[in-house]
N, C-alpha and C positions, 0 to 999 in steps of 0.2 A: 508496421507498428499496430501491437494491438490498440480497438477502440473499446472505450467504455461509456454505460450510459448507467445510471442512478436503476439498482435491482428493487425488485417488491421488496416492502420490510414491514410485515401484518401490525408490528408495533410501533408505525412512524402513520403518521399523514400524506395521503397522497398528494403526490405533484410537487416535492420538495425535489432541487434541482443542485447541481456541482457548478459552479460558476468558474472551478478551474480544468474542467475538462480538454478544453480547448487547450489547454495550456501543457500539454503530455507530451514529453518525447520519449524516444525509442530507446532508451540508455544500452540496449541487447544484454548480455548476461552477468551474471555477476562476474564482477574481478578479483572479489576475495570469496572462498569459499565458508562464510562462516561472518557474524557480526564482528563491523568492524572495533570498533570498543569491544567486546568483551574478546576479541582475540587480543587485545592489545593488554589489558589488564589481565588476563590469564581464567577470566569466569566464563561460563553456561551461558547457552541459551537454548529456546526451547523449540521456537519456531523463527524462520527469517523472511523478513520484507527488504522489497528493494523499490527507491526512491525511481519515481515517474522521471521526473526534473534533471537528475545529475545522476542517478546508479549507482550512490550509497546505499550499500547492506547494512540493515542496522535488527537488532531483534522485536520481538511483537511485547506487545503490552502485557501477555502471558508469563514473559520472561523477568527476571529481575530487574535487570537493567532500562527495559523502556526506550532499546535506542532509536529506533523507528519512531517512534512520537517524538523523541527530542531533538532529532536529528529534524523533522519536518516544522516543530516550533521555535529553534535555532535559525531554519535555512529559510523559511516561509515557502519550501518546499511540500504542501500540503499531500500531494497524492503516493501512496506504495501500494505496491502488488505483492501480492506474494509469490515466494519464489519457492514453494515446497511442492515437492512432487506430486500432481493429478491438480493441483489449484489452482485459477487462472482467476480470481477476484481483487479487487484494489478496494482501498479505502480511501476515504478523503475524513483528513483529521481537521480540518478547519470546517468544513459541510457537516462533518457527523454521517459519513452516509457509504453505505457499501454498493459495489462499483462491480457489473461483472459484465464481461464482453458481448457487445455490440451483437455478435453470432450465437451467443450461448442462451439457455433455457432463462426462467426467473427475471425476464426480463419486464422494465416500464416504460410505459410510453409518456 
């Protein structure tokens, strides 16, 4: 599983922290290839996140739908990654805070 730790964010205050870090598992890959909702109603999206917690795909806040945010303020499932090809970052929507791998550059301490 990957780990993540709270990235630089020149527009945020240093030393704000993810209280649900700990709280991540390895869901592995998506099972649906495409947001779940908007495959179901037959709409777009733009880009796709998939749930830390449980491995629901749902789409980014760019897209119309917003399933990844409602998906994680429904489930209280706060953290997604993204699943788009070359991105290996997560968010935490209850934190406010972007999230990139433990090994990866742009890291804080």
């Amino acid at each position: 599983m990957t780990e993540y730790r709270v990235a630089f964010d020149a527009g945020r205050p240093d030393g704000r922290t993810c209280i649900h870090l700990g709280e991540l598992t390895s869901p592995g890959g998506p099972a649906v290839h495409g947001c779940s909702e908007c495959l179901e109603s037959g709409k777009r999206w733009l880009h796709l996140r998939q749930c830390l917690s449980c491995g629901h795909v749902g789409c980014c806040d760019s897209s119309r739908g917003k399933h990844a945010q409602d998906h994680a303020e429904s489930s209280g499932h706060p953290v997604a990654r993204s699943i788009e090809r070359g991105e290996d970052w997560a968010w935490c929507y209850a934190d406010e805070l972007f999230l990139t791998p433990n090994s990866g550059p742009g890291m804080a301490t």
